[in-house]
C-alpha positions in Angstrom: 68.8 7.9 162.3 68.8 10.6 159.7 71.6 11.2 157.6 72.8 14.9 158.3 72.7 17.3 155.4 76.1 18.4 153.9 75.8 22.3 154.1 77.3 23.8 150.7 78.8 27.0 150.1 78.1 29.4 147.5 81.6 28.4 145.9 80.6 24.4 146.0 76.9 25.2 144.1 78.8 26.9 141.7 81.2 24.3 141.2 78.0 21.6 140.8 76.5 23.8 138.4 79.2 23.7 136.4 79.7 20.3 136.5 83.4 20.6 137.9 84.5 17.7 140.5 86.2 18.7 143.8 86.6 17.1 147.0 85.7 18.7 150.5 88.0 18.7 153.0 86.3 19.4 156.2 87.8 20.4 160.1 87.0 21.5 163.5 87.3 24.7 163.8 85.7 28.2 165.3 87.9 30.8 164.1 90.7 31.7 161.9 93.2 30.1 161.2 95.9 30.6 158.5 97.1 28.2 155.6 99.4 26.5 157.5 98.0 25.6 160.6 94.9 23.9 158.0 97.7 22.0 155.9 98.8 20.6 158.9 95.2 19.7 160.7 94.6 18.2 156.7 98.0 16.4 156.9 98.5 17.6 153.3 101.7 19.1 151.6 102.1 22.8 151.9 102.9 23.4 148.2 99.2 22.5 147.1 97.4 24.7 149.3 97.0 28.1 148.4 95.4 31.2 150.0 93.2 34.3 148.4 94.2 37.2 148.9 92.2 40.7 147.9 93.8 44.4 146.9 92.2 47.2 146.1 93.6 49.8 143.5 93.8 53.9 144.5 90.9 53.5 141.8 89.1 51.6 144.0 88.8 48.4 141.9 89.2 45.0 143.3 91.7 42.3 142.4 91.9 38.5 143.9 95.3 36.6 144.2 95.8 33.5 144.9 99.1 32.3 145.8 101.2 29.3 148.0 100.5 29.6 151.6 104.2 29.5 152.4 104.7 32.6 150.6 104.0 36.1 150.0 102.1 38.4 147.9 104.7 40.8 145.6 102.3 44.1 145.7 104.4 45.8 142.3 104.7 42.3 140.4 100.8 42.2 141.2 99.8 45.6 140.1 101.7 44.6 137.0 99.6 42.3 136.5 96.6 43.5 136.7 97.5 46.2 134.6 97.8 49.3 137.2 99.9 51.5 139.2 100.0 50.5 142.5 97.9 47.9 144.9 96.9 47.9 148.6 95.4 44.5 150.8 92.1 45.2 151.6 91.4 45.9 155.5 90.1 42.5 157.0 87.0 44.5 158.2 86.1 44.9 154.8 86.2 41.3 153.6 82.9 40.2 153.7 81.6 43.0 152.5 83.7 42.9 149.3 83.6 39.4 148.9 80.6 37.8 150.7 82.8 35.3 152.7 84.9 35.7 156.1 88.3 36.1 157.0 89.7 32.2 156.5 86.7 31.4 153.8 87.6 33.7 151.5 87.7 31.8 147.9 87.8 33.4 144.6 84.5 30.8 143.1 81.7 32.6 143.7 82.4 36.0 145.4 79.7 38.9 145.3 80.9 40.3 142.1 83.1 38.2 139.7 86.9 40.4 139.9 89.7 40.1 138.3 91.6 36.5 139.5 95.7 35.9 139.6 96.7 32.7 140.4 100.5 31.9 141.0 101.8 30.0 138.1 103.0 27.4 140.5 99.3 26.2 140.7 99.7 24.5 137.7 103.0 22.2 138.2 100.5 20.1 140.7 97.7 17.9 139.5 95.3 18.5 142.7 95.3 21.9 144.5 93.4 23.3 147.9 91.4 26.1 148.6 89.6 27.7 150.9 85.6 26.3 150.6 84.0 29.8 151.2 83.8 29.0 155.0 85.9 28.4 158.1 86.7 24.4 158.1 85.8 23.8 154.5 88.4 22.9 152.1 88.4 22.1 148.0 90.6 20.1 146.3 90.0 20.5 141.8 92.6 20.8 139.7 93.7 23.7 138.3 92.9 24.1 135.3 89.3 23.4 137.2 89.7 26.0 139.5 90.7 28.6 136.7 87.7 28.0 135.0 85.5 28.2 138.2 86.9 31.6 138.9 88.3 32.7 135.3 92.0 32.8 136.9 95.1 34.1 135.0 98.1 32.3 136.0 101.3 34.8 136.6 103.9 35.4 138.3 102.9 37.1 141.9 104.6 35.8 144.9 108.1 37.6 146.2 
């Protein structure tokens, strides 16, 4: 019988290339679902698990955060810190075409263009976190400091 072929994500050959360790997490599933609902399928803590979120600027520039998936972006503590006036969430419709992943894959490693990256400073009070694999039913676990690197995250102060 053959052994079936793991399928990896633009975000996972990144992470081989550079030579960071993570963990898959894998689940059934055909369409979204949010952080919470996937913590739960997992069976693993809430407080590890974070989501990506992506704004755009009245410029038009693009800015990831990543933050707990209990909690909520803070749009003015955001735009603070990434240094402009104000900040909108992208429209879903335009995910992949910003980011080159889907609605419920969107990870910060390995997006179309490399944008700015906020990560809530809570990341780093854990030894392992989660995040999204770069498709529906895939997640990573790295640690943080791992994860900055992969996606050259600031850690701040974001959530409300």
């Amino acid at each position: 019988m053959a052994k079936q072929k793991e399928v990896k994500t633009n975000a996972m050959r990144i992470l081989d290339r550079m030579k960071i360790p993570y963990t898959v997490h894998t689940y059934e599933c055909d369409e979204f679902t949010d952080g919470r609902q996937t913590a739960d399928l997992l069976g693993f803590p809430h407080e590890i698990m974070f989501k990506t979120l992506v704004t755009v600027s009245p410029a038009g520039a693009y800015y990831v955060f990543v933050l707990p998936i209990d909690h909520e972006l803070d749009l003015k503590k955001a735009a603070r810190a990434a240094s402009v006036k104000s900040l909108s969430m992208i429209h879903v419709k335009d995910i992949n075409q910003v980011t080159g992943y889907i609605r419920g894959g969107c990870t910060s490693i390995g997006m179309k263009k490399q944008y700015p990256v906020f990560a809530h400073e809570s990341m780093l009070s854990h030894p392992r976190i989660i995040v999204s694999g770069g498709k529906i039913g895939a997640q990573i676990e790295l640690t943080p400091q791992d994860y900055a690197a992969a996606c050259k995250a600031v850690f701040c102060d974001i959530i409300i």
